[in-house]
C-alpha positions as CSV (number, residue, x, y, z in Angstrom):
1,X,-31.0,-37.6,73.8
2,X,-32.3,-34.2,73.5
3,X,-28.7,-32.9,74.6
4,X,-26.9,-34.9,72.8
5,X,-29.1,-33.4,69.6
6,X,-28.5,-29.7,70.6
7,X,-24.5,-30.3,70.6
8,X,-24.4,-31.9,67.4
9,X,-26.3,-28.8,65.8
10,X,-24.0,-26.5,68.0
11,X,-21.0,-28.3,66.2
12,X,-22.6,-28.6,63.1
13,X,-23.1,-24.5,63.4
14,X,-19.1,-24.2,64.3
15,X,-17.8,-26.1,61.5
16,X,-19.7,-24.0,59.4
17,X,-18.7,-21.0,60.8
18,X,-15.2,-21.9,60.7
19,X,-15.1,-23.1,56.7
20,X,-17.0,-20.1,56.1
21,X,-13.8,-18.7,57.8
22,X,-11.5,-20.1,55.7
23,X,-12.9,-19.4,52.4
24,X,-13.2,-16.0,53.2
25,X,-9.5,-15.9,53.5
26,X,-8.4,-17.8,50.4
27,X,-10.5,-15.5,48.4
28,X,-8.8,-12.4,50.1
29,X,-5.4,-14.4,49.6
30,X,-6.5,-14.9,45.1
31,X,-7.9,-11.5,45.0
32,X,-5.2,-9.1,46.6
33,X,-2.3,-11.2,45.1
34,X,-1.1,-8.4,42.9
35,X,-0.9,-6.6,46.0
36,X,1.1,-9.1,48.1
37,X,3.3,-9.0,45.2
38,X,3.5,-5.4,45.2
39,X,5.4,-5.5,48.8
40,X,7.6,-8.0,47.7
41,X,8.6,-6.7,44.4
42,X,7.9,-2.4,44.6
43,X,8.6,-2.5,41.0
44,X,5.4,-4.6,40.0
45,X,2.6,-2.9,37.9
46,X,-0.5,-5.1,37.8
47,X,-1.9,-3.4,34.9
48,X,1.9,-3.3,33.2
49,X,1.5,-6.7,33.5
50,X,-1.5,-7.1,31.7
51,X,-0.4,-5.0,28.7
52,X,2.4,-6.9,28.6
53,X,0.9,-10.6,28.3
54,X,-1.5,-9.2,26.0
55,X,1.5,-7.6,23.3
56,X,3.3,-11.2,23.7
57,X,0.0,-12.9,22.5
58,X,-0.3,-10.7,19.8
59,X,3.2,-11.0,18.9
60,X,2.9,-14.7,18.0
61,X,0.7,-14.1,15.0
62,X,3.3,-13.6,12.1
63,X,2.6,-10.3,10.3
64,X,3.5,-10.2,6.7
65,X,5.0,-6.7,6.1
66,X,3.7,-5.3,3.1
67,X,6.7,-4.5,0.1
68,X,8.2,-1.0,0.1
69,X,9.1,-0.2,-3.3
70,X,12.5,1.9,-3.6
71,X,11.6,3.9,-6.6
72,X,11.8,7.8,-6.9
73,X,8.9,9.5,-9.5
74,X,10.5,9.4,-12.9
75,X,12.9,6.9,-12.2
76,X,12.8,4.0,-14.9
77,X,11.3,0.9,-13.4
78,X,10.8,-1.8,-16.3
79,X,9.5,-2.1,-19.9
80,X,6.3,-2.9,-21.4
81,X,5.5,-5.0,-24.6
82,X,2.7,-5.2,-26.6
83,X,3.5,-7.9,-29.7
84,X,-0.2,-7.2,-30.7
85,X,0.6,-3.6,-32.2
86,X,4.3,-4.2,-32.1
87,X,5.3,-2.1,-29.1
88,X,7.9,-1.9,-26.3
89,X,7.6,1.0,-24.1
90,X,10.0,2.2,-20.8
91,X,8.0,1.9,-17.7
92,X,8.5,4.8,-15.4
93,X,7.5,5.5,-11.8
94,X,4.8,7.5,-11.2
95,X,1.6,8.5,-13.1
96,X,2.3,12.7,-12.8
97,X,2.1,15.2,-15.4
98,X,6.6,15.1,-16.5
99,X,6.6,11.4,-15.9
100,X,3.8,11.0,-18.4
101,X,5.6,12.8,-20.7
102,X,8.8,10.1,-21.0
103,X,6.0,7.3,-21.6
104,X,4.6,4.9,-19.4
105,X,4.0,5.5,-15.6
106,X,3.2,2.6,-12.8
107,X,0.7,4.0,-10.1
108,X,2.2,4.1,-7.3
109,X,-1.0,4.1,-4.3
110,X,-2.2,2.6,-1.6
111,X,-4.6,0.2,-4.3
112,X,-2.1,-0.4,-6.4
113,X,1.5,-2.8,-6.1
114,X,4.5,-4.0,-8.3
115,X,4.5,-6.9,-10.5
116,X,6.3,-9.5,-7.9
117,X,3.4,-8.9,-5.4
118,X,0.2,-10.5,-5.8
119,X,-2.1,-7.4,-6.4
120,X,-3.1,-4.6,-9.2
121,X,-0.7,-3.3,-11.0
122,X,-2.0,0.0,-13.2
123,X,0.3,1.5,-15.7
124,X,-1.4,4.9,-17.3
125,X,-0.3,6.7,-21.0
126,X,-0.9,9.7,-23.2
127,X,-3.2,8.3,-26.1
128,X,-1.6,10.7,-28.4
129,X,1.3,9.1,-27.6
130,X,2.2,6.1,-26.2
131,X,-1.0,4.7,-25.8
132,X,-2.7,5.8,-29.8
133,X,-3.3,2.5,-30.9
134,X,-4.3,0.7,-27.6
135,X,-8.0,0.2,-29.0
136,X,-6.3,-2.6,-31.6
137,X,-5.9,-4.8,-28.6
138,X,-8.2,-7.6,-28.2
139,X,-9.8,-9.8,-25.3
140,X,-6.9,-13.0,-25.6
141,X,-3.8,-10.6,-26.1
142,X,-0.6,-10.7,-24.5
143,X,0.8,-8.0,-22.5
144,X,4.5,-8.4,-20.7
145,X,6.0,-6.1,-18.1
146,X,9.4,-6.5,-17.0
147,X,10.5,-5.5,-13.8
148,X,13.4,-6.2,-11.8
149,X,14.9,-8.9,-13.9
150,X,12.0,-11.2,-14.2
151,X,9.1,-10.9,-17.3
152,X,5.2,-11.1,-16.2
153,X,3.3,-12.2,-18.7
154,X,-0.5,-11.4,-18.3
155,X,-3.7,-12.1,-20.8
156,X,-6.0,-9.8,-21.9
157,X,-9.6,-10.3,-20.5
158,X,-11.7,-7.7,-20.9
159,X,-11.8,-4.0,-22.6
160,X,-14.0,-1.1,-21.3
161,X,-14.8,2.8,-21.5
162,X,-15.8,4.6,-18.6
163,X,-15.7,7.9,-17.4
164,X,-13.0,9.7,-15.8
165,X,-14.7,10.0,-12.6
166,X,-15.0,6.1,-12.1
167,X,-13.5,5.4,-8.8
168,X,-14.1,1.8,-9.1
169,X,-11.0,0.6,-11.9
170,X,-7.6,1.4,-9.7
171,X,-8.9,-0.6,-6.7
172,X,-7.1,-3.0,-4.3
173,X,-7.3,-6.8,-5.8
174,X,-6.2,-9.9,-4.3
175,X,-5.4,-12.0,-7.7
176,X,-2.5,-10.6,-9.6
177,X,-4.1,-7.9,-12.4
178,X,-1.9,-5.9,-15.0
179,X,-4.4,-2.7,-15.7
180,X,-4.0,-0.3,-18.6
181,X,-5.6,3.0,-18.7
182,X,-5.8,6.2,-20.9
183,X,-8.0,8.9,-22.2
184,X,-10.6,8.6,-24.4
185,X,-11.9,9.3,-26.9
186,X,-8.6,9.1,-28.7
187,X,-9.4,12.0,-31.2
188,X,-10.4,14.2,-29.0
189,X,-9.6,17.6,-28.6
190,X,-8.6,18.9,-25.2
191,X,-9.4,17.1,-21.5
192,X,-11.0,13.7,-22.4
193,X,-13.7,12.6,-20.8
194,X,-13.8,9.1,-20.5
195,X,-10.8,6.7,-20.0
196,X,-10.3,3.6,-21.9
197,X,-9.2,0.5,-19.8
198,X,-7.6,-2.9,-20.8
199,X,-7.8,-5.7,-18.1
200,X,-5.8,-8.4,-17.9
201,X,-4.4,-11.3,-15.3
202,X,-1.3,-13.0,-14.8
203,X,-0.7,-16.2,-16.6
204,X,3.2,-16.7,-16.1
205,X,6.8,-15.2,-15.5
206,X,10.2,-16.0,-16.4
């Protein structure tokens, strides 16, 4: 009995040894399988690999490129119309110092888009010029820009002063916003130092 006791333990202690064995080499075999595949194929690059699966899973998330406007500064881009003080103005692109001086210019930033994209669009005037009487407009007004064939109508909802410093009116917005901006006060003489600002938001287009 006592014999037949010590040779079951002995087997007992080689099966062990042997699966012990065998695991050993199926985890060499999963972990050095790049390397197997190395011999057969010289051209393989593990790491390649790795960057490569990763760009393909990237890849399948759609990217929306954003719209590249083909304007040049100074080049006519649309009309605005302001039935409130009985107005139509040529819409220009650019806000410099000679495009300002034809009349109405549309920012062109990284804040700021055109009127088919759903953003902030921010059209700046002289107010000795194109822009004198844009105090007469009223929260409820009607402002209409057209570009590109197609008329955006947008409502006025609010009118503010602030000063020229204010970094926080020609900012990125996700709801379509038509924003108007000049210096104030209007009878000033020399470098204003506030801006006037009319606020409005999209309400149709035709």
């Amino acid at each position: 009995m006592r014999k037949t006791g010590y040779l079951l333990i002995v087997c007992g202690l080689f099966i062990l040894l042997f699966s012990s064995l065998a695991w050993s080499k199926q985890s060499e075999a999963v972990s050095y399988q790049p390397e197997v595949l190395k011999q057969d194929h010289p051209g393989w690059d593990s790491t390649a690999a790795k960057k490569t699966i990763s760009f393909s899973a990237a890849e399948e998330k759609p990217v929306q490129p954003a719209v590249q406007p083909n304007h040049t500064t100074g080049e006519t881009v649309g009309q605005l119309e302001i039935p409130k003080i009985g107005s139509q103005y040529e819409v220009f692109w650019g806000t410099d110092e000679d495009t300002l001086t034809k009349g109405v210019g549309m920012y062109d930033s990284t804040w700021t888009v055109t009127p088919p994209e759903n953003g902030h669009v921010v059209l700046a005037g002289h107010r000795d010029t194109v822009f004198k009487n844009l105090d007469e407009i009223e929260t409820g007004d009607h402002l209409y820009v057209e570009y590109e064939g197609i008329t955006y109508d947008y409502q006025v909802r609010k009118t503010w002063i602030t000063h020229k410093e204010d970094r926080t009116v020609i900012v990125e917005k996700e709801q379509a916003t038509l924003t108007l901006s000049t210096c104030y006060p209007f009878d000033y003489i020399g470098p204003a130092p506030d801006r006037y600002i009319i606020q409005a938001e999209l309400v149709a287009k035709k």
